[in-house]
DRENDREN-660013 format. One record per atom (N, C-alpha, C, O, CB): x, y negated, z negated; residue in one letter. Coordinates in steps of 0.05 Angstrom, whole numbers, plus 5000, padded with zeros to 4 digits. Glycine has a CB too. Example, Ala and Ser with C-alpha at 12.3 -4.5 7.8 and 13.67 -1.06 7.14 Angstrom:
<pts>
526451144844A/524650904844A/526450664844A/528550664831A/522650894819A/525750454858S/527350214857S/525849994843S/526849774839S/528250124886S/
</pts>
This chain:
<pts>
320549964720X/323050074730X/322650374735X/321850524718X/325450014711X/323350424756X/322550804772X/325050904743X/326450814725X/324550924828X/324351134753X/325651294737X/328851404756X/328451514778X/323351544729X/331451364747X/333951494763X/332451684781X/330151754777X/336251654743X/333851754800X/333952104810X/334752254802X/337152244797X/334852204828X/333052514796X/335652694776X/336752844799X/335152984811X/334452954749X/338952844806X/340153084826X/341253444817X/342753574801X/342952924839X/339353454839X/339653804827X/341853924823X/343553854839X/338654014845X/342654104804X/344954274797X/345654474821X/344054644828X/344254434769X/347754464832X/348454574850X/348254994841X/349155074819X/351254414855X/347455114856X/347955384842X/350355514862X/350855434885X/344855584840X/351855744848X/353455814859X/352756074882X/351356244872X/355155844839X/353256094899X/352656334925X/351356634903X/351756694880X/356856454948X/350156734918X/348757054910X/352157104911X/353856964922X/345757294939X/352457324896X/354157464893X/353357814903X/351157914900X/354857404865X/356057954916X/355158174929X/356958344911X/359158284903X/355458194962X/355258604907X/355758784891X/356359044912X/354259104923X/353358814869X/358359194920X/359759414930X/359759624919X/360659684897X/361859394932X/358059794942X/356960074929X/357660284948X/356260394965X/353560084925X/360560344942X/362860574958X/362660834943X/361460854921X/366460474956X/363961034957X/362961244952X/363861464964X/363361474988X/360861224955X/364761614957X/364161934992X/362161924996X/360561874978X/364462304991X/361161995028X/358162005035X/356962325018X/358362535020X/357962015076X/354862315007X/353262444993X/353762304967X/351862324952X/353462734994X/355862154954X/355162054935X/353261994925X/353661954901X/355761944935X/350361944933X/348961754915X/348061484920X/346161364911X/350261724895X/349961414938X/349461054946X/346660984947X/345160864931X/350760954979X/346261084971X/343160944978X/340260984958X/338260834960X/342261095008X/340561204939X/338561314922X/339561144897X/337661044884X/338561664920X/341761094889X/342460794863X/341460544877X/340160384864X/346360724854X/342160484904X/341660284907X/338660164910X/338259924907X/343160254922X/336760324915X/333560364919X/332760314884X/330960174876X/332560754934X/334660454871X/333060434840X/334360124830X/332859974818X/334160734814X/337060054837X/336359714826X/335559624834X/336859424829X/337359534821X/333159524854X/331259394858X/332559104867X/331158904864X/329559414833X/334859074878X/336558854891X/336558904918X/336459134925X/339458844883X/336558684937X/336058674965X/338558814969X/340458774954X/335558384980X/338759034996X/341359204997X/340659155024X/338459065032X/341859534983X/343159225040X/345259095060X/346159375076X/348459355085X/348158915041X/345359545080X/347159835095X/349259765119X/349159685143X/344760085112X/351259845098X/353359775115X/354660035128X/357060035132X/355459615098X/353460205134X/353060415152X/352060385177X/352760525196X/351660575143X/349860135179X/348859935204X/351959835221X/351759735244X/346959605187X/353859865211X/355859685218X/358259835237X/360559775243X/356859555192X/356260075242X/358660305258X/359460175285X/358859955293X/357160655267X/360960355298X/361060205324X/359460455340X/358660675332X/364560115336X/359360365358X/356660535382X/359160785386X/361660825382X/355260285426X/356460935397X/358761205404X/360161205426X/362061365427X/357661485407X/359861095442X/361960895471X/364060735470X/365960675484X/360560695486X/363160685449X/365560415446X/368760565443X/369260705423X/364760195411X/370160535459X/372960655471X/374860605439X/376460765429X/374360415506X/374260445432X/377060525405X/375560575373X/375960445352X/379760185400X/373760825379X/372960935361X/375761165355X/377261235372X/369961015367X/375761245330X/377861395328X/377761615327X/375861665312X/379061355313X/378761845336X/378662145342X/379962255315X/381362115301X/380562235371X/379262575308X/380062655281X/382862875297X/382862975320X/376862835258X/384362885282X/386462915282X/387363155296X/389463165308X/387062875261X/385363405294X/385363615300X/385463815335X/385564055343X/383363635285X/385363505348X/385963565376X/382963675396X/382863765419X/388463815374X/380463605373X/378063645383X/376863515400X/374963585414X/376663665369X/378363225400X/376862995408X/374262945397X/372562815409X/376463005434X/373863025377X/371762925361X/372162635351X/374462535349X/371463115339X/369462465344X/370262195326X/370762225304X/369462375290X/368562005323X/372862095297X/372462155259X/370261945243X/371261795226X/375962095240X/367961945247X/366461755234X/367261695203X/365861575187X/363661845237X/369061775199X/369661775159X/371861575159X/372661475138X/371062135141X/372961515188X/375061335185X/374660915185X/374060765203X/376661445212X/374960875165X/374360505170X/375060395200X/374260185209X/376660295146X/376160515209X/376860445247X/373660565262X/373360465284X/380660745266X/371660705257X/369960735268X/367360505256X/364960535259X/369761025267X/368660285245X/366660135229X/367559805241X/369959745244X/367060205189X/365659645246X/365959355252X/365959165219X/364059055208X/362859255274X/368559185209X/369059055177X/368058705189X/366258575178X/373659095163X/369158655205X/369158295216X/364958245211X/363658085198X/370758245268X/364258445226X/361858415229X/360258395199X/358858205191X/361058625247X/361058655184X/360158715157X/359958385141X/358058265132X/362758955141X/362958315143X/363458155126X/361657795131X/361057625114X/366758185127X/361457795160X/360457505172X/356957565155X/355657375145X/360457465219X/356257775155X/353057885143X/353957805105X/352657675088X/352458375153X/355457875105X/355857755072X/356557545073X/356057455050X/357757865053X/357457375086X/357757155084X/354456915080X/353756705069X/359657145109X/353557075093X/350656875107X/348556965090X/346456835086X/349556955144X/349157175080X/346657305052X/347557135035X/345656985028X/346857675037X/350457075021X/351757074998X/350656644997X/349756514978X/355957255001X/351256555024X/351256285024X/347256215034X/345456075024X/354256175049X/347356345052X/344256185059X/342156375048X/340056285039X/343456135097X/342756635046X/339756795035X/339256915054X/336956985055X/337056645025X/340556985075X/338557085095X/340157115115X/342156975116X/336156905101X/339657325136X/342257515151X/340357585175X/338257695167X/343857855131X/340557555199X/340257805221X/342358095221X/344658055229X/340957635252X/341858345213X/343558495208X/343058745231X/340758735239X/343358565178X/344358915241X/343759105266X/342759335240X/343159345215X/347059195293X/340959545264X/340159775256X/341260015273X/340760065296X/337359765254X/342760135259X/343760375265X/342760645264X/342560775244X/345360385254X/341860745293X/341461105287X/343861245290X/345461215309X/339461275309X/344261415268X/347161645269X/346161805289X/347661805309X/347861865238X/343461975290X/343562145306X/343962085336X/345062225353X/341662255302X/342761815339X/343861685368X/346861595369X/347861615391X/342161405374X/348561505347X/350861415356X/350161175364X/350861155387X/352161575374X/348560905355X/348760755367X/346660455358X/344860565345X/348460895390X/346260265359X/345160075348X/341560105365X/340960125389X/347359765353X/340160085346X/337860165366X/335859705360X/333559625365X/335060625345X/337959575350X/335259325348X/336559245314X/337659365296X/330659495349X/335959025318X/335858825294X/333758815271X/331458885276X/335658585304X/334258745250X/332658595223X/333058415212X/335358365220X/332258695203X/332258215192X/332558075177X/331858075146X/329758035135X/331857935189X/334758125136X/334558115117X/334757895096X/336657745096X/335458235117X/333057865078X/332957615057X/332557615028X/330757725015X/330957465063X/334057505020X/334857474982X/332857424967X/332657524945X/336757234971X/330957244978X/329357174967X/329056994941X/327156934926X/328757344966X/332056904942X/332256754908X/334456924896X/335956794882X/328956784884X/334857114898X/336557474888X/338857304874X/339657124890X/338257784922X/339657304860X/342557224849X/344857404849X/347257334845X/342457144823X/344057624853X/346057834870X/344258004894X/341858004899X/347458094845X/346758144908X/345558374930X/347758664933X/350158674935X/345258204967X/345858864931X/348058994937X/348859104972X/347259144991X/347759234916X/350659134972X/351759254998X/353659514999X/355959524989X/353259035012X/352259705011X/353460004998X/354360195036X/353760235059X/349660244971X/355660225019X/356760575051X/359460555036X/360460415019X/357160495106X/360160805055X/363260895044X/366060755045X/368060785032X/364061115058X/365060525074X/366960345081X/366760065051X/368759925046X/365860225119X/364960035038X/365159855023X/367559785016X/368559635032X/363859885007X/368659825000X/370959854990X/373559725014X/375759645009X/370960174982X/372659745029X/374959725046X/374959285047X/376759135053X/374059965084X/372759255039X/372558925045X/372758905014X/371758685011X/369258765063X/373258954996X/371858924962X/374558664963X/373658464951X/372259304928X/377558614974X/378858484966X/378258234982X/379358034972X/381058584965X/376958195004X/376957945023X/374357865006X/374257625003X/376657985062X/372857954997X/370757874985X/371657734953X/370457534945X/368858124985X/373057834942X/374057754914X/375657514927X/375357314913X/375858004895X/377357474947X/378957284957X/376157054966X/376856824971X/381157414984X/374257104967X/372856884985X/371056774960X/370156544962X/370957025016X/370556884942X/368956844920X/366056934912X/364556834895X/368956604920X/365657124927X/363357314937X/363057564921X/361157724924X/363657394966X/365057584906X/364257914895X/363357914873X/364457754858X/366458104891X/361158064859X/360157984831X/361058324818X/361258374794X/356057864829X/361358484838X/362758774834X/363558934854X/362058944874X/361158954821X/366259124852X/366059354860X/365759584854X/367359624836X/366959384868X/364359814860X/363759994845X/364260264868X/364060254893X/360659924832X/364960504853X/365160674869X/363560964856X/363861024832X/368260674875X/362261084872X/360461314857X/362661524861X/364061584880X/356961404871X/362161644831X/363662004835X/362362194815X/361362174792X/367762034827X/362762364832X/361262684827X/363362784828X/365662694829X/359162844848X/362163124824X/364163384826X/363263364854X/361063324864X/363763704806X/366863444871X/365563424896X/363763694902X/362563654923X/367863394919X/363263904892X/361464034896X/358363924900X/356863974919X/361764174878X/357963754878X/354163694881X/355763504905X/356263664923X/351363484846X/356763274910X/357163104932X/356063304954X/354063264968X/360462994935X/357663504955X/357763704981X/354663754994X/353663675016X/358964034969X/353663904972X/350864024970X/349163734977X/347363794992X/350064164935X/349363454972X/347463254967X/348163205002X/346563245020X/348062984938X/349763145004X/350363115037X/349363295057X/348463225079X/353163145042X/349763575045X/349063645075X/345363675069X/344063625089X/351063985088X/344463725053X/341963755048X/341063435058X/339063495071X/341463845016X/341263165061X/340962875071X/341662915099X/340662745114X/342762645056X/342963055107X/345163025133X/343163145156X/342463055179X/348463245130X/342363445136X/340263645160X/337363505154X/335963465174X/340064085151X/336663445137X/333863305133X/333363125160X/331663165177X/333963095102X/335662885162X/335362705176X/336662745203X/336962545217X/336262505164X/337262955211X/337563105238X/340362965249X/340762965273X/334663065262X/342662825228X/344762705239X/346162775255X/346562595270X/345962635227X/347262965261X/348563195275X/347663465271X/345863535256X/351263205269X/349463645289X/347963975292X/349064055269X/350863905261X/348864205321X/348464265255X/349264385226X/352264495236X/354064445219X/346864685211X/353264625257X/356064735255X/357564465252X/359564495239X/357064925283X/357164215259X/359364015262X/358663955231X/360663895219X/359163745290X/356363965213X/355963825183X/357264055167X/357964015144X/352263755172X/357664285178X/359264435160X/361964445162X/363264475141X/358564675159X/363264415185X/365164285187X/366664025169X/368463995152X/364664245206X/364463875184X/364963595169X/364963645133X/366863585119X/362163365180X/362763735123X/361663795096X/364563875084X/365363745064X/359064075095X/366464105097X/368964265091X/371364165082X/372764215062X/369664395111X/371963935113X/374063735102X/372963555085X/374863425077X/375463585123X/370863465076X/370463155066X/370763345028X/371863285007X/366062935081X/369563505036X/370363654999X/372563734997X/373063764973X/368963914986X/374363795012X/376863794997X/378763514995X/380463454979X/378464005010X/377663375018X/377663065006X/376962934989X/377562704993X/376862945014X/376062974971X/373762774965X/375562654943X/375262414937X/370362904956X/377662794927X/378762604907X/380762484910X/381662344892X/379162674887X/381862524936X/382962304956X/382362104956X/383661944943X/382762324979X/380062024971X/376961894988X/377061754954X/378461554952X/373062215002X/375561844924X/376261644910X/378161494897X/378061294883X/375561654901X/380861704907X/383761514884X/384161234908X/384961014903X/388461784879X/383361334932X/383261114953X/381460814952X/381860584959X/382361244974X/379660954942X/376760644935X/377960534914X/378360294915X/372760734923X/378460634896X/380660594876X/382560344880X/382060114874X/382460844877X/384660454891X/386060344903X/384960064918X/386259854919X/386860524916X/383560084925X/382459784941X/380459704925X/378559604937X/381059814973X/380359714898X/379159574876X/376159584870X/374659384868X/379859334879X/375659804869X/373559974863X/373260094833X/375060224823X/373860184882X/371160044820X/371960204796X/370060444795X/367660404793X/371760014768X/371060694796X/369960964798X/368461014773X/369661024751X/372161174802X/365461064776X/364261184753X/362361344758X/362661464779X/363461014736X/359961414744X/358061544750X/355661374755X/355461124755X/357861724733X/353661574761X/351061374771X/349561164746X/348460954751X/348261604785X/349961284716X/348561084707X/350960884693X/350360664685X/345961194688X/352660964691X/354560644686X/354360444711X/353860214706X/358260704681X/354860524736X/353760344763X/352660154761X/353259924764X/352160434780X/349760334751X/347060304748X/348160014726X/347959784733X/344960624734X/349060084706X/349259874683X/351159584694X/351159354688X/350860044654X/352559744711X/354459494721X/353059284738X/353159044734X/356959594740X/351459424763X/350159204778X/347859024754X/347858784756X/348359374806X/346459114737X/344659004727X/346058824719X/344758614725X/343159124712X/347958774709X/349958574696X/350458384715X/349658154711X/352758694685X/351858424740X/352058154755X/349458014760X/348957774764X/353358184783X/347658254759X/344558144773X/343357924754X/341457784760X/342058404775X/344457934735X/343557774705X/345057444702X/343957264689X/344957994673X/346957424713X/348457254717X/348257044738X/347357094760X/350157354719X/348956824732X/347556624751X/348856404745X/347256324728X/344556574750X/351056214745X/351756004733X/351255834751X/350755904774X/354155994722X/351455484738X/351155364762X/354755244769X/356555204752X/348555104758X/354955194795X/358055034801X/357654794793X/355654664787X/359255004832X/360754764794X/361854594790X/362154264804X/363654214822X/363354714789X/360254074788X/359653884802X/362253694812X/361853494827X/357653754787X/
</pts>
């Protein structure tokens, strides 16, 4: 007599970990050190053409790139969907200094039982994701906005994102923002800490793995 079939234990989806922030926070340099497949959701801008990008308030006609209206959330979220369920994503690549999607990648889990997915917009999906069953955390980085300040524009001119008068500009309002920018991530269910509690939080979902419910 064969032996039954054993049928495999179903496992439950990768879970995505949310890594929001003011830009100079820190995001991308925490997310490099947990060693979890990450997701830039900064890839997810809209091109600099695209007609209902949103202008900053000041009558410059400038974009306000700091606003979640200059970001494709639908898009973000269909990319977590397909990491979180199959492992594996076609995701766009974004140049800032171009304003614009320059080509695709593929990203893959590899097995990962979590991933993180980080930019400033995070936060803005942390509740459709907890609604869908996808979130294993949200997390939000904070500094004094001073080092924020300094870490930004020193990343900003390195990587030639814009001309230095518009990053000092920009640099000007986003620090007197900035504890705005986190009672706001906040608010959309973020929990604000520093880099190595983060650090301690993602390792924790990353550790976790149950199987569903047969």
């Amino acid at each position: 007599m064969s032996d039954s079939p054993v049928n495999p234990v179903p496992i439950l989806p990768a879970r995505v970990v949310l890594l929001s922030g003011p830009s100079g926070s820190g995001k991308s340099s925490l997310a490099e050190r947990i060693g979890l497949p990450v997701l830039q959701l900064d890839d997810f801008y809209k091109d600099g053409d695209d007609p209902t990008l949103p202008l900053l308030p000041d009558g410059s006609g400038a974009v306000d790139w700091d606003s979640p209206l200059s970001w494709h959330a639908e898009d973000a979220m269909a990319a977590i969907r397909l990491l979180a369920e199959t492992g594996r994503a076609e995701v766009p690549v974004y140049s800032i200094p171009d304003n614009g999607r320059t080509g695709t990648r593929v990203l893959e889990l590899a097995g990962a039982a979590a991933f993180v997915a980080e930019g400033i917009f995070a936060a803005e999906i942390a509740a459709r994701c907890a609604a869908e069953g996808l979130l294993g955390d949200a997390i939000c980085l904070r500094n004094r906005p001073l080092t924020t300040a300094w870490r930004r524009f020193r990343r900003d001119v390195r990587e030639g994102r814009k001309s230095v008068p518009f990053l000092l500009r920009r640099g000007w309002r986003l620090m007197r923002a900035e504890r705005g920018i986190v009672a706001r991530q906040e608010a959309l269910g973020a929990y604000a800490c520093a880099g190595a509690e983060a650090l301690r939080r993602v390792q924790a979902v990353a550790e976790v793995r149950e199987p569903a419910a047969v």
